[in-house]
C-alpha positions in Angstrom: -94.9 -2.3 -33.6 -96.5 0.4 -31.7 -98.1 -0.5 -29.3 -100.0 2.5 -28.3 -103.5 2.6 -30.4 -104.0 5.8 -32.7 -106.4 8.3 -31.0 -108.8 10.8 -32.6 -108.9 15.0 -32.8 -112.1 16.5 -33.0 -114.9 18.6 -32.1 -117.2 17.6 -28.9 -121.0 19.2 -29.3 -122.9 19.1 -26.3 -121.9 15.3 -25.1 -121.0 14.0 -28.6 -117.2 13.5 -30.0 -116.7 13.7 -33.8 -112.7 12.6 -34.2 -111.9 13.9 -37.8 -108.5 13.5 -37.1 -106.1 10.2 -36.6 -103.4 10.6 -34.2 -100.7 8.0 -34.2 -98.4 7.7 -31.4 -94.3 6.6 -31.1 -92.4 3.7 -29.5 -93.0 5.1 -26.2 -96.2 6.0 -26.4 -95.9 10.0 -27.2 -98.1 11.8 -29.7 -96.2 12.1 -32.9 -97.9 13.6 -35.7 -101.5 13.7 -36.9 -103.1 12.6 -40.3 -105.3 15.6 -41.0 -107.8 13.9 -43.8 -111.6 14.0 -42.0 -111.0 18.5 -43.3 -108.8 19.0 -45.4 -106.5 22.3 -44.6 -106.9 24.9 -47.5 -106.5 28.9 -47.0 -110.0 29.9 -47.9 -111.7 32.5 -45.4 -114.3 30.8 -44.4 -112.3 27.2 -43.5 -109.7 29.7 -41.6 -112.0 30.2 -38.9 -113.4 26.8 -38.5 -111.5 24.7 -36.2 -112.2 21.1 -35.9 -109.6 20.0 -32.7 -111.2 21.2 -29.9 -110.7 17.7 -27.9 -108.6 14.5 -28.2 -109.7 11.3 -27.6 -107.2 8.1 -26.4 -107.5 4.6 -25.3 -106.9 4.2 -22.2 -105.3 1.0 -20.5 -105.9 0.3 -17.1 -103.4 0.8 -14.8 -101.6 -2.1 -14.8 -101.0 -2.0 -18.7 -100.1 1.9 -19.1 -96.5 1.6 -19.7 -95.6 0.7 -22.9 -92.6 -1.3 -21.6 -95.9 -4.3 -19.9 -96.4 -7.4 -21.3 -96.9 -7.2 -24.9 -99.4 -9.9 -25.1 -101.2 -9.2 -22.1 -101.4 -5.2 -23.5 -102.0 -6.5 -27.0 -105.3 -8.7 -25.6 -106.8 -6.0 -23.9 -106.8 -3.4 -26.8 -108.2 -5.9 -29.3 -111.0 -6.6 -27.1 -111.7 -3.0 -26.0 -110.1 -0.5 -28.9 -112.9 -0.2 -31.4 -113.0 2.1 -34.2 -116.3 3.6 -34.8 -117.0 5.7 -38.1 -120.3 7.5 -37.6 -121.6 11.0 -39.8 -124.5 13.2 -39.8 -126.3 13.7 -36.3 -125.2 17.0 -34.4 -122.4 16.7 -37.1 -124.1 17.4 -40.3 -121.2 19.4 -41.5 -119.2 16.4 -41.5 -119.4 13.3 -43.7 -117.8 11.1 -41.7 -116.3 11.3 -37.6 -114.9 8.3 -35.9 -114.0 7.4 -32.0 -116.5 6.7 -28.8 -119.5 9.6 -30.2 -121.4 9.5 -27.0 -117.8 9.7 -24.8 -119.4 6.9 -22.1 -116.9 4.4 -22.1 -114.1 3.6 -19.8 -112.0 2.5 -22.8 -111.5 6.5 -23.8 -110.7 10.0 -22.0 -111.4 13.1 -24.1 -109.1 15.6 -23.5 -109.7 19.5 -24.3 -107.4 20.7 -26.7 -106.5 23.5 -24.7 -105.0 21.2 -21.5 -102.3 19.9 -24.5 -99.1 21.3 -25.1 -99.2 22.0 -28.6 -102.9 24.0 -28.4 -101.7 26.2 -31.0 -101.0 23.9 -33.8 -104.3 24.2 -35.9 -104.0 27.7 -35.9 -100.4 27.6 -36.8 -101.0 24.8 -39.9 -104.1 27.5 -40.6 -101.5 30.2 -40.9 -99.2 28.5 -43.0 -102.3 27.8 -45.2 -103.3 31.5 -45.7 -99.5 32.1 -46.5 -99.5 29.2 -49.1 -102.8 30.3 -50.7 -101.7 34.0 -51.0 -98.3 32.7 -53.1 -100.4 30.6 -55.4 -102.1 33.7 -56.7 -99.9 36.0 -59.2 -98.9 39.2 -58.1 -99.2 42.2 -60.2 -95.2 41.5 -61.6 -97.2 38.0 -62.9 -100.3 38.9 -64.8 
């Protein structure tokens, strides 16, 4: 089991969090890959300049509980009474059907994070790269038509 919760990328507007994005975790409590499904990645023009992880949001145990190597139970007990999932839409996010994690960002449970503080800032523009270069060798070339 893993027993670090998932976490949530996403925009923050003005004091509001929209996670569109699950992050799930490994064994030890790393970041280790992200299910990109609240925006889907395509290599339109318009969706290349959007980017939706600005910030990510974790659970956070208190101090006694951080290492993943604690008390199973005694970990496991505090995240099911303070690791809620929240699915919200609309608001400041009308672009967005549906966001989840702690919108107003006011409890102790959860730090937000910039995007920019992480080491792997660049990766939405990277998989947005990759995406142009996809979309460009779905269309047929001259050779094709």
């Amino acid at each position: 089991m893993i027993r670090t919760p998932a976490a949530a990328a996403g925009l923050v507007k003005g004091k509001q969090f929209c996670g569109m994005t699950m992050v799930q975790h490994d064994p030890q409590g790393e970041i280790l890959f992200l299910h990109h499904n609240g925006k889907k990645l395509i290599g339109e023009e318009e969706t290349s300049k959007t980017r939706v992880w600005t910030h990510l949001q974790s659970f956070v145990f208190p101090e006694n509980l951080t290492s993943v190597d604690t008390n199973a139970g005694e970990r496991y007990e505090y995240m099911t009474n303070n690791y809620h999932v929240r699915i919200f839409g609309g608001g400041i996010f009308r672009d967005f059907t549906m966001c989840y994690g702690d919108t107003a960002m006011k409890s102790e449970h959860y730090k937000t994070t910039s995007w920019d503080d992480l080491p792997f800032k660049d990766l939405e523009d990277r998989l947005h790269d990759f995406a142009q270069v996809a979309r460009t060798l779905d269309r047929p070339s001259d050779n094709q038509k």
